[in-house]
Short mmCIF file of the C-alpha atoms (twelve columns), coordinates in Angstrom:
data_MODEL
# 
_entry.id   MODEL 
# 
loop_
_atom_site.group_PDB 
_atom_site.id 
_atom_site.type_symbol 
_atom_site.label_atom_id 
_atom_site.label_alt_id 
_atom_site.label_comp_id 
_atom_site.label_asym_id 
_atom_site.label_seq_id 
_atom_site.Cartn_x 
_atom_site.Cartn_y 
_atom_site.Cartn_z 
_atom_site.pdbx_PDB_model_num 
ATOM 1   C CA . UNK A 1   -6.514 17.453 -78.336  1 
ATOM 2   C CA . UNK A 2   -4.335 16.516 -81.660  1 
ATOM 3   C CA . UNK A 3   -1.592 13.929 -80.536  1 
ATOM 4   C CA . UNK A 4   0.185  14.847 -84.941  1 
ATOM 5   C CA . UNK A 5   3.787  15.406 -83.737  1 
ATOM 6   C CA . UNK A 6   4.903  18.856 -85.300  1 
ATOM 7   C CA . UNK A 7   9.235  19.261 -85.855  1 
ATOM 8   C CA . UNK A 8   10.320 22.400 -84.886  1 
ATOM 9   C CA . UNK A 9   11.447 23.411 -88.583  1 
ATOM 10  C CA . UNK A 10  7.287  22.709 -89.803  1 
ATOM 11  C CA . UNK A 11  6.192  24.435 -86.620  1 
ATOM 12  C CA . UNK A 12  8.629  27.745 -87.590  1 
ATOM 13  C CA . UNK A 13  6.920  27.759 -90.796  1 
ATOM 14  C CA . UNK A 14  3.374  27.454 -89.661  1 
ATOM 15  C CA . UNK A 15  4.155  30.098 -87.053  1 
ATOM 16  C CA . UNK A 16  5.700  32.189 -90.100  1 
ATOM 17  C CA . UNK A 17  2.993  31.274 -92.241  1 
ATOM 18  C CA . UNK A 18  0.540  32.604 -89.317  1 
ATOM 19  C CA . UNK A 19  1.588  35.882 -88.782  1 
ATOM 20  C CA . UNK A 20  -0.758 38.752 -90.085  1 
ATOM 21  C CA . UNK A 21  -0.299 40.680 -92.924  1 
ATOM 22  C CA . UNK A 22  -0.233 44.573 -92.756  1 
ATOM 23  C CA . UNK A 23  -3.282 46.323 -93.061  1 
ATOM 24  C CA . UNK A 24  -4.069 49.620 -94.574  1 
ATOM 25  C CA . UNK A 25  -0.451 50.386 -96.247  1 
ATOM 26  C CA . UNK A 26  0.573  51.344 -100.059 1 
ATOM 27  C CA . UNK A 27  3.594  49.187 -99.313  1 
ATOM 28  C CA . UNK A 28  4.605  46.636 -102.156 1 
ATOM 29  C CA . UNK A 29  5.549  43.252 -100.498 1 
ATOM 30  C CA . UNK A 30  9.019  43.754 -101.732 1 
ATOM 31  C CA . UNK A 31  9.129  46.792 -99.757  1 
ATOM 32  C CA . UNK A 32  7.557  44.880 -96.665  1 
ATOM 33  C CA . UNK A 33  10.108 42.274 -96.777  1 
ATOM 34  C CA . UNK A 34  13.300 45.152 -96.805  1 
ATOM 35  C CA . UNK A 35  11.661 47.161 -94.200  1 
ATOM 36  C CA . UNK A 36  11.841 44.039 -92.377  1 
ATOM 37  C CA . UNK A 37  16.016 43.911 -92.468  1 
ATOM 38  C CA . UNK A 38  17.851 40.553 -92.999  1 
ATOM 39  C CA . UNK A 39  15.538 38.474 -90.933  1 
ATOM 40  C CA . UNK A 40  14.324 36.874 -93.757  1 
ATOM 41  C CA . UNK A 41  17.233 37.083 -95.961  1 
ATOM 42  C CA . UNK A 42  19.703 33.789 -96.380  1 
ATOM 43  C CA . UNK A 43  22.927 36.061 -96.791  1 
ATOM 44  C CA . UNK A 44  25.218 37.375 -94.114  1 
ATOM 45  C CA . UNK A 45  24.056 40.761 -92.813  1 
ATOM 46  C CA . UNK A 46  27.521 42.285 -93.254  1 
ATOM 47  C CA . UNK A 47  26.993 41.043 -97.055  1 
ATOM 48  C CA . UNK A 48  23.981 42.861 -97.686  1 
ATOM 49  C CA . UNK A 49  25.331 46.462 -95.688  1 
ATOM 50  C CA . UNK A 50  27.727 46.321 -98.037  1 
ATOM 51  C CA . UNK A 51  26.245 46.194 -101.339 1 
ATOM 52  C CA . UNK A 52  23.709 48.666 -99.476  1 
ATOM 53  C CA . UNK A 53  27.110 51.118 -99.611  1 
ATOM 54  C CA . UNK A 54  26.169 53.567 -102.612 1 
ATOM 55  C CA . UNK A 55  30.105 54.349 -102.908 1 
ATOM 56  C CA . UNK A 56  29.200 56.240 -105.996 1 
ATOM 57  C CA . UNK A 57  27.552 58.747 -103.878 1 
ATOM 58  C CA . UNK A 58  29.380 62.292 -104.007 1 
ATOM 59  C CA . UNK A 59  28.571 63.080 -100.626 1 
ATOM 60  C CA . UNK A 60  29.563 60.152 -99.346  1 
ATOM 61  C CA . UNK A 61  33.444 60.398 -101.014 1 
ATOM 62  C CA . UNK A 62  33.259 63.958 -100.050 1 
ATOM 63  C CA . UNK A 63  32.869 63.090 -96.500  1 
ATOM 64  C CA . UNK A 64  35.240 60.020 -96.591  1 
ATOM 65  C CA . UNK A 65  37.667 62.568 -98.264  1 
ATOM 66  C CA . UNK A 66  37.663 65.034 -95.437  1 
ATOM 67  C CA . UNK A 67  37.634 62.192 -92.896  1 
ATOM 68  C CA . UNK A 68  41.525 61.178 -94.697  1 
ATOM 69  C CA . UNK A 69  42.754 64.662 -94.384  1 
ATOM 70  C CA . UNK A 70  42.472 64.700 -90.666  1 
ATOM 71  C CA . UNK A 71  44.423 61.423 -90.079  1 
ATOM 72  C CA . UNK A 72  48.020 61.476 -89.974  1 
ATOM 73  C CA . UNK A 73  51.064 58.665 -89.435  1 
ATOM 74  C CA . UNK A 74  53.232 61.550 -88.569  1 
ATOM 75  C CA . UNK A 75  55.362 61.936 -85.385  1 
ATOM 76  C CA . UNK A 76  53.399 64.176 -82.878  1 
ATOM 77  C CA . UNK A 77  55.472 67.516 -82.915  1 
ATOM 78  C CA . UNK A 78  57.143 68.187 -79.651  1 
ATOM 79  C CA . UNK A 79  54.840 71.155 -78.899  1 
ATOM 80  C CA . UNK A 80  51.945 68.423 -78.798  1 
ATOM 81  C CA . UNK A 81  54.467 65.774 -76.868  1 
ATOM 82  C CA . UNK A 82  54.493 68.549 -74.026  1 
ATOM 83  C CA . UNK A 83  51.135 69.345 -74.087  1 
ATOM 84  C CA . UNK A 84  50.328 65.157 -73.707  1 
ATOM 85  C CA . UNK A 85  52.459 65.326 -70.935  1 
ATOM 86  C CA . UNK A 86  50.735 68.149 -68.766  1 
ATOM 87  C CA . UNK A 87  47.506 67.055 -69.330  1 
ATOM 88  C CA . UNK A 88  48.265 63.724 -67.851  1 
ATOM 89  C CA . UNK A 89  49.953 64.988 -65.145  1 
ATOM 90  C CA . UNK A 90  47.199 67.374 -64.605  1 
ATOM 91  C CA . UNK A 91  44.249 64.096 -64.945  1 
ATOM 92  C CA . UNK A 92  47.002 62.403 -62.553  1 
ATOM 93  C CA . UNK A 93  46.395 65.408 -59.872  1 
ATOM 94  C CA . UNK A 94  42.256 65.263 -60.050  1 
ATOM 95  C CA . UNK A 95  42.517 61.290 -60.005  1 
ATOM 96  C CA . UNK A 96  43.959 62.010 -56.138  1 
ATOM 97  C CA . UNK A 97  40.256 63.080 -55.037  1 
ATOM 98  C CA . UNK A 98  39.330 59.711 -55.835  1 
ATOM 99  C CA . UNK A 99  42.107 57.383 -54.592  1 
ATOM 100 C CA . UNK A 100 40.694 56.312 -51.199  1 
ATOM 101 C CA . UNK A 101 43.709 53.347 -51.495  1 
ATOM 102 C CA . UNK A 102 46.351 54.331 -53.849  1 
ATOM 103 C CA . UNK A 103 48.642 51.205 -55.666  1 
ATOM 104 C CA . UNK A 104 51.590 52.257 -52.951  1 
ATOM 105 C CA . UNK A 105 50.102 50.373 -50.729  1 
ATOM 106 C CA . UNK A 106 49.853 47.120 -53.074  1 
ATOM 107 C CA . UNK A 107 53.287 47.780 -54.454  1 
ATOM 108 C CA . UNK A 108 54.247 44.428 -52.835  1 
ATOM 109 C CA . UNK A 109 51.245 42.467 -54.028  1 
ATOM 110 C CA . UNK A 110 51.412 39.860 -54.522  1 
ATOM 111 C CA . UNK A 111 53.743 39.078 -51.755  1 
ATOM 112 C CA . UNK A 112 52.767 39.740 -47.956  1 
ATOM 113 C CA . UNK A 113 49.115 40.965 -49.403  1 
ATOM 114 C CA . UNK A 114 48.941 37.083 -50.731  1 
ATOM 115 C CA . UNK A 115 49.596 35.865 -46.720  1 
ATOM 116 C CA . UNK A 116 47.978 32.587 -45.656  1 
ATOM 117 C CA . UNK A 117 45.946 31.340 -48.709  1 
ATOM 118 C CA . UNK A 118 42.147 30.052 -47.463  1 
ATOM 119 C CA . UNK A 119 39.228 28.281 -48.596  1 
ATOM 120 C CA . UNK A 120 36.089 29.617 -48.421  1 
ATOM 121 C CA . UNK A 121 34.809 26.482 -47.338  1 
ATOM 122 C CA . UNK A 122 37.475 26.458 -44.454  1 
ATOM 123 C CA . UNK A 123 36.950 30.495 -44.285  1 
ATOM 124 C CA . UNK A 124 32.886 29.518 -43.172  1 
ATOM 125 C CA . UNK A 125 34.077 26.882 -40.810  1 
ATOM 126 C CA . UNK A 126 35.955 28.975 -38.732  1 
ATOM 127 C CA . UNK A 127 33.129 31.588 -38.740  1 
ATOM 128 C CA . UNK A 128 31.074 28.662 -37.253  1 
ATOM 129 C CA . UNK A 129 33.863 27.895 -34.871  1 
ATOM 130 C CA . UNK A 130 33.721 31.060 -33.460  1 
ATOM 131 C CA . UNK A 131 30.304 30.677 -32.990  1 
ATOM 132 C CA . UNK A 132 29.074 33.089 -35.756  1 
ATOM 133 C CA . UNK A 133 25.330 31.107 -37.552  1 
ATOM 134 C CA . UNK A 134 25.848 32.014 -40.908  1 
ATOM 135 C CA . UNK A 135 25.687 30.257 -44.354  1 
ATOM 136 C CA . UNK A 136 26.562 30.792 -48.066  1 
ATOM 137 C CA . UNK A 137 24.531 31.734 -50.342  1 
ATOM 138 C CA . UNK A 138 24.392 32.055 -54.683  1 
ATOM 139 C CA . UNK A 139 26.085 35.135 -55.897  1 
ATOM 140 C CA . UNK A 140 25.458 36.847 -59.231  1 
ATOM 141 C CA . UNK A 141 28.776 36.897 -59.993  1 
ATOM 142 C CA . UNK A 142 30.077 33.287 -60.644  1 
ATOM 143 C CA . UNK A 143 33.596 33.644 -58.929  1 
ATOM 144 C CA . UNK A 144 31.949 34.952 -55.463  1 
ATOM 145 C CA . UNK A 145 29.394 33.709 -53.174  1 
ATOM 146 C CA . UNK A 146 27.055 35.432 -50.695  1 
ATOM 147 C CA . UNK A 147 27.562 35.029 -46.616  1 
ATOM 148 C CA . UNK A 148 24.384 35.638 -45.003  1 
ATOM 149 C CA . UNK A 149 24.636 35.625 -41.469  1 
ATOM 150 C CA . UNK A 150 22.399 35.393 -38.037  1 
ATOM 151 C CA . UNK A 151 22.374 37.435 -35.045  1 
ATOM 152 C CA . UNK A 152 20.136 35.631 -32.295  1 
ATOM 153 C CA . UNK A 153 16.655 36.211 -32.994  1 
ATOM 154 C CA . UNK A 154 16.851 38.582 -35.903  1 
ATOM 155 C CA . UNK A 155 16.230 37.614 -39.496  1 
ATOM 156 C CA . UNK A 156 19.329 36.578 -41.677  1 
ATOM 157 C CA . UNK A 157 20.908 39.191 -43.310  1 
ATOM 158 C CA . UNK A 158 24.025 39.592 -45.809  1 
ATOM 159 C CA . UNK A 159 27.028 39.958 -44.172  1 
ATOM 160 C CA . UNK A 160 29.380 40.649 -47.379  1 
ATOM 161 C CA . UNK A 161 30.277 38.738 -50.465  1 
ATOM 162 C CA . UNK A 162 33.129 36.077 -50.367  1 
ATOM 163 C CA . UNK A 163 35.286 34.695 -52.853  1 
ATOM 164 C CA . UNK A 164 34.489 31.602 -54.164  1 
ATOM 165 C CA . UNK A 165 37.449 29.287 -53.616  1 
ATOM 166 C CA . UNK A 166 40.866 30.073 -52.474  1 
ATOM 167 C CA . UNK A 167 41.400 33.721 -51.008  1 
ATOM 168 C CA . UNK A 168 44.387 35.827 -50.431  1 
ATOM 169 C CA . UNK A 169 44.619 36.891 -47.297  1 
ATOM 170 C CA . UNK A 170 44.419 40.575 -48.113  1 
ATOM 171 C CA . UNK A 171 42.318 42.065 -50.882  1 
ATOM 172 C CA . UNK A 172 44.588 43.039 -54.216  1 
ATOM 173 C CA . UNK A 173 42.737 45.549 -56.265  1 
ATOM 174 C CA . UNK A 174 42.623 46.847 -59.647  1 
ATOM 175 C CA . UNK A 175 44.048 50.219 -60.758  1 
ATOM 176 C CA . UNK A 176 43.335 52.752 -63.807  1 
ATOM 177 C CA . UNK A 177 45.953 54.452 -65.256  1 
ATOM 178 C CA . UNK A 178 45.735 57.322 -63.426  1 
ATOM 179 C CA . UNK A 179 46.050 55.052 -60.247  1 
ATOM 180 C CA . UNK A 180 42.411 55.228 -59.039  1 
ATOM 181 C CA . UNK A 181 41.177 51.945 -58.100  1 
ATOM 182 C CA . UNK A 182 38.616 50.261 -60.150  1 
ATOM 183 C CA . UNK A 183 37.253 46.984 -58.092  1 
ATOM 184 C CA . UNK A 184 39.220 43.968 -56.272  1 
ATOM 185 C CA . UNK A 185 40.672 41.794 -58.233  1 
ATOM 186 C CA . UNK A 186 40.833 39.531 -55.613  1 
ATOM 187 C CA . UNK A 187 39.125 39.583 -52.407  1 
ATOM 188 C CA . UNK A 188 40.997 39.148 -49.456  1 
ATOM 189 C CA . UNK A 189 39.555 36.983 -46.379  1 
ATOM 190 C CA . UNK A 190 40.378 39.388 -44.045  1 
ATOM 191 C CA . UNK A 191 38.508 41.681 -46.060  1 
ATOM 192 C CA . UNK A 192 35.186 39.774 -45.035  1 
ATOM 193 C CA . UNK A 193 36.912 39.094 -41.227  1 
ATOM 194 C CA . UNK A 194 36.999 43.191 -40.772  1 
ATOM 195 C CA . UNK A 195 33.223 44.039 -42.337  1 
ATOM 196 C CA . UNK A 196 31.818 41.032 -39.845  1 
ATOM 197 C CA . UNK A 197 33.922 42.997 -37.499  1 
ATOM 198 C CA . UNK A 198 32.424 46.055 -38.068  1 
ATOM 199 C CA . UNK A 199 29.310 45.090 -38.100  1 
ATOM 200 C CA . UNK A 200 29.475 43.686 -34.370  1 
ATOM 201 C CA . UNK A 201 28.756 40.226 -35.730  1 
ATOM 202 C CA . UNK A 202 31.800 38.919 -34.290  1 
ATOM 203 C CA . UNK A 203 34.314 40.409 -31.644  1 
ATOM 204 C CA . UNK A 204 37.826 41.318 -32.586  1 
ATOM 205 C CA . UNK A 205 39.176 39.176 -29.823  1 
ATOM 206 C CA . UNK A 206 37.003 36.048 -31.411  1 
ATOM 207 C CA . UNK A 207 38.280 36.876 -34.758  1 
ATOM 208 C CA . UNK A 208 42.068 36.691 -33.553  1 
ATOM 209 C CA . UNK A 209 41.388 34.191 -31.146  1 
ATOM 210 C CA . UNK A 210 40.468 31.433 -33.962  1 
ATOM 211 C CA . UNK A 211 41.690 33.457 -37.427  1 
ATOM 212 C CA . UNK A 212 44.607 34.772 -35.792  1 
ATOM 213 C CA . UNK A 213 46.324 38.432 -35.201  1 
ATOM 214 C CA . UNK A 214 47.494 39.970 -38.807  1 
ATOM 215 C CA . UNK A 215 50.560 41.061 -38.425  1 
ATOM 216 C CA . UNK A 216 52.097 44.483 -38.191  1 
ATOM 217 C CA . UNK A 217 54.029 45.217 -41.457  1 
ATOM 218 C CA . UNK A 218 52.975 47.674 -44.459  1 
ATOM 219 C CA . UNK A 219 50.774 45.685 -46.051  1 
ATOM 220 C CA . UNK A 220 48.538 44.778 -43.181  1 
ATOM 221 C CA . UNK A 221 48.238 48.587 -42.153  1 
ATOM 222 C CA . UNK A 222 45.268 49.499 -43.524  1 
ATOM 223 C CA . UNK A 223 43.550 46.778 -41.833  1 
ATOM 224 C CA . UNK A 224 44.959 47.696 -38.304  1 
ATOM 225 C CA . UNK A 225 44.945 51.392 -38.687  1 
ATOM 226 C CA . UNK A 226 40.831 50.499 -39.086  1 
ATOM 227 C CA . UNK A 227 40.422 48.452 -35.990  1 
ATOM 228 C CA . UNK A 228 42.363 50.707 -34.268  1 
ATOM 229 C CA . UNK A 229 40.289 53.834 -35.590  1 
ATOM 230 C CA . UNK A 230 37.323 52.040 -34.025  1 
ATOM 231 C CA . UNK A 231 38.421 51.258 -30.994  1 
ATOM 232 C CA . UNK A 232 40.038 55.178 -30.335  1 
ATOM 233 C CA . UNK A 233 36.219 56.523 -31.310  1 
ATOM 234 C CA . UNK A 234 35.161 53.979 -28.085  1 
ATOM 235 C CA . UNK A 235 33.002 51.985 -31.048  1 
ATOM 236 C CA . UNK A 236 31.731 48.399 -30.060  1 
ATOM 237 C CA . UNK A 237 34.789 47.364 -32.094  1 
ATOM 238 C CA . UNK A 238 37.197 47.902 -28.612  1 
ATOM 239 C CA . UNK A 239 38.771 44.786 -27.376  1 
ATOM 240 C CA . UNK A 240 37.475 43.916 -24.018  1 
# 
């Protein structure tokens, strides 16, 4: 085996110099070489597209001419104003079918939604506390983390995804403009408390016992109206 030591700028060139050369084409090698783009070239790409640019070309001023004609600095007439107006109230109306939370109930984030602030870390240490086996795990996402959890004798399984690092204590989500909610901008501890929940990994009664009871105002309603839910349908959820 050779022990010659090889830079990397010789061993591009040998690799460059390597590479086959077309077979059965008319092709010139000048006409190789554009086909090939600006890969080989040593000007800027943007450079070359532009002296590409035949601006000589009638149908290309022609086009660029009718292009101007429909663009306009004037102010929209009021006609148009109106008709802006009902077709975003009308978007507005459809955008309902797909508000399952609506920003009303974050109108006071952040404030109560914000709560008691927790560390994941301190978040999985409770969890243990209460006697839940479970551990993180690497997320795709860099800012959350995976909780994968045990149940006795069954294999570990994801329980939800946490965020990574300090947590509000109620999930704050992101809206559109038409007030349908995109993702959560933050994630909310009590978020992951109610999916373990709901899941029957740990009791309601544990959860409050060593997290604590939420409290009853507007912004914690959604998560009590859910527990509660469960427990009227006589789910595993009902405190014993």
């Amino acid at each position: 085996m050779s022990t010659e030591f090889v830079s990397n700028e010789e061993y591009m060139q040998r690799w460059e110099a390597a590479a086959p050369s077309p077979v059965h084409t008319e092709m010139t090698p000048e006409e190789i070489k554009k086909s090939q783009g600006t890969r080989l070239s040593d000007e800027h790409p943007a450079t070359l597209y532009d002296a590409e640019m035949d601006l000589t070309d009638p149908a290309l001023l022609a086009a660029i001419d009718e292009y101007a004609k429909n663009i306009s600095d004037a102010k929209p007439s009021a006609q148009a104003e109106e008709e802006l107006a009902r077709q975003k109230e009308l978007a507005a109306d459809q955008a309902k079918e797909y508000q399952w939370v609506t920003p009303e109930e974050y109108k006071n984030a952040p404030g109560e939604r914000i709560g008691r602030i927790m560390h994941s870390i301190v978040f999985i240490s409770k969890l243990r506390k209460a006697g839940v086996k479970c551990w993180y795990r690497k997320h795709p996402h860099k800012d959350k983390i995976t909780l994968v959890v045990q149940v006795g004798v069954l294999p570990p399984q994801v329980a939800c995804w946490v965020q990574l690092g300090f947590m509000t204590e109620l999930s704050i989500m992101n809206f559109d403009d038409h007030g349908v909610p995109l993702a959560e901008r933050f994630r909310g501890w009590r978020t992951c408390l109610l999916q373990l929940i709901i899941k029957g990994i740990i009791t309601q009664a544990k959860a409050e016992e060593v997290f604590g009871v939420p409290p009853v105002t507007p912004a914690f309603h959604r998560y009590n109206s859910t527990l509660q839910q469960f427990r009227n349908a006589g789910s595993s959820l009902e405190v014993k």
